[in-house]
MIKEKE-198105 format. One line per field, with one value per residue (C-alpha): residue in one letter; z, y, x. Coordinates in nm, 4 decimals, decimal comma. Each point is the difference from the previous one (the first is absolute). Layout:
residuo: c(A	...)
pz: c(Z	...)
py: c(Y	...)
px: c(X	...)
END
This chain:
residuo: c(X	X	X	X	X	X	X	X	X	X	X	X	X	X	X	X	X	X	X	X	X	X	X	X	X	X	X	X	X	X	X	X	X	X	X	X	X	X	X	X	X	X	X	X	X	X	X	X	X	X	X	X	X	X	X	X	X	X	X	X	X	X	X	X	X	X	X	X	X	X	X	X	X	X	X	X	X	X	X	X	X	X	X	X	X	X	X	X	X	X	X	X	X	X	X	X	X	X	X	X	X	X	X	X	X	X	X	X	X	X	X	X	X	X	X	X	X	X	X	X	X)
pz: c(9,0879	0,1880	0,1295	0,1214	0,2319	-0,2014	0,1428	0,1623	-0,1136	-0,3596	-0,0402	0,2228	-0,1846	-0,3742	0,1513	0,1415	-0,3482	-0,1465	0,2040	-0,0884	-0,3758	0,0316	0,2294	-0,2250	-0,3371	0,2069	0,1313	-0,3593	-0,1559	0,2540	0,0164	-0,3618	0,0498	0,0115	0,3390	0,1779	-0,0993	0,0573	0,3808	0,0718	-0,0757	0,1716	0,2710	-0,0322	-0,0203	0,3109	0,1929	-0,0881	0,1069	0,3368	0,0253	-0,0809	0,2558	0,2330	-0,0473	0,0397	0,3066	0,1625	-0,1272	0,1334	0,3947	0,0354	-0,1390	0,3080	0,2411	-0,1172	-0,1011	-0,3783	-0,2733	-0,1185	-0,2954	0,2097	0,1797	-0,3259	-0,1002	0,3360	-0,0626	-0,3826	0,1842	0,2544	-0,2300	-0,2185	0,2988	0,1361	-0,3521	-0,0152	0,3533	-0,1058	-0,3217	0,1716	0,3376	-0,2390	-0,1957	0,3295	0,0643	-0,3416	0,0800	0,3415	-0,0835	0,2288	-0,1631	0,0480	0,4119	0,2020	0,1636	0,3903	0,1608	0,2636	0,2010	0,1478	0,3530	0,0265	0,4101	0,2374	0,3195	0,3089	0,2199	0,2898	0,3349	0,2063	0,3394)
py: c(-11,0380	0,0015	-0,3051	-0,0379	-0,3272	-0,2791	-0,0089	-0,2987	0,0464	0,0540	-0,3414	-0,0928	0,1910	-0,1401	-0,3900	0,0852	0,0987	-0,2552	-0,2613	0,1872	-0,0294	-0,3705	-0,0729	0,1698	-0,1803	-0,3041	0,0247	0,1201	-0,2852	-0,2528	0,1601	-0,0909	-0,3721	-0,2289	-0,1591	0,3134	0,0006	-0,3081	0,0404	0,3068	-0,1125	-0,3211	0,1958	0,2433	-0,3285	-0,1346	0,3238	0,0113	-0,3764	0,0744	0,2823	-0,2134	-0,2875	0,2744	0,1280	-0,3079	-0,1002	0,2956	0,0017	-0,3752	0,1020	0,2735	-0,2494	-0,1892	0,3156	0,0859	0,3244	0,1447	0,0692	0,3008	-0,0910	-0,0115	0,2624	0,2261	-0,1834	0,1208	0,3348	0,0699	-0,1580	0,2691	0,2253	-0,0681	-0,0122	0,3282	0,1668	-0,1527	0,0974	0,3899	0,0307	-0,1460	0,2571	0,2573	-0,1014	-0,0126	0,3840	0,1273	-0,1922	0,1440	0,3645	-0,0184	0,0738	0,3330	-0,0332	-0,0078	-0,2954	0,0007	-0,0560	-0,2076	-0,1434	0,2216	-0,0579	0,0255	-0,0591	0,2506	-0,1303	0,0287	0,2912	-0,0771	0,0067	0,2822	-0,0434)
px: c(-8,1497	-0,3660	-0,0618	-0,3352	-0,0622	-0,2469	-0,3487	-0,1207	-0,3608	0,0289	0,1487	-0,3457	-0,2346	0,2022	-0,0292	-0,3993	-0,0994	0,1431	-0,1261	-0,3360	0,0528	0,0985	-0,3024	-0,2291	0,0942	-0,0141	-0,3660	-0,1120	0,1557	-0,1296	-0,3962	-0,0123	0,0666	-0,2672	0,1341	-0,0593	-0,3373	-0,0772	0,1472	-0,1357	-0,3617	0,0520	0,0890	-0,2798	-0,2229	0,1198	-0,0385	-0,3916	-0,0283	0,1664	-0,2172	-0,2897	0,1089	0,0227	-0,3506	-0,1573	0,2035	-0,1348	-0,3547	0,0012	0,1730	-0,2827	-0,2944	0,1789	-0,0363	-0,3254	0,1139	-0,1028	0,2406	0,1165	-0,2038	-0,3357	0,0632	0,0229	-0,3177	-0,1800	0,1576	-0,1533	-0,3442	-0,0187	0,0835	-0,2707	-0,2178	0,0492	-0,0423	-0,2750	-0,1017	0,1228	-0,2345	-0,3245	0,0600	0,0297	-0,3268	-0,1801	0,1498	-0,1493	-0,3393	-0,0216	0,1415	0,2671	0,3249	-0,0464	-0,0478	0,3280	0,0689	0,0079	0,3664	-0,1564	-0,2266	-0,2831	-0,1003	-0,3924	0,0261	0,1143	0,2291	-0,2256	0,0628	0,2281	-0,2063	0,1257	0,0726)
END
């Protein structure tokens, strides 16, 4: 007669999957009730209207500062952006009308004066 000693994590692992199953059937049975639904978009609802609250508090404390929103800043942004493209295609018209794409462009500045000779002596 083998006797082998029980093991303390099958009856564990047997009572976790269980609890699983029951957990399960419980959350499928309660997502289908119209409760649920209702609370979870009320919740949902409430979240956005914090959010919004939120959004104006802070769009009202930097009108205070005299600092811009995150809103005009992204406005300034797609401005600038619009600027320099349009800054881009009219240098490179002026390159094609002057025949200058093809020349290299200096690194830097060119000095045109000599420095004066140190007197000797």
């Amino acid at each position: 007669m083998s006797t082998t000693p029980p093991d303390p994590t099958a009856l564990f692992r047997t009572m976790i999957g269980e609890w699983e199953k029951l957990t399960n059937s419980l959350g499928g049975q309660m997502g289908t009730t119209d409760e649920v639904a209702r609370l979870i978009g009320g919740a949902s609802s409430a979240g956005a209207q914090a959010q919004a609250a939120i959004h104006g508090l802070m769009e009202r404390a930097l009108a205070a500062a005299n600092m811009p929103s995150r809103g005009e800043v992204e406005d300034l942004s797609a401005r600038l952006a619009r600027i320099e493209g349009a800054l881009f295609r009219m240098e490179a018209k002026i390159d094609a009308i002057a025949g200058v794409a093809d020349k290299p462009v200096p690194a830097g500045p060119t000095r045109g004066r000599q420095p004066s000779a140190l007197p000797e002596g």
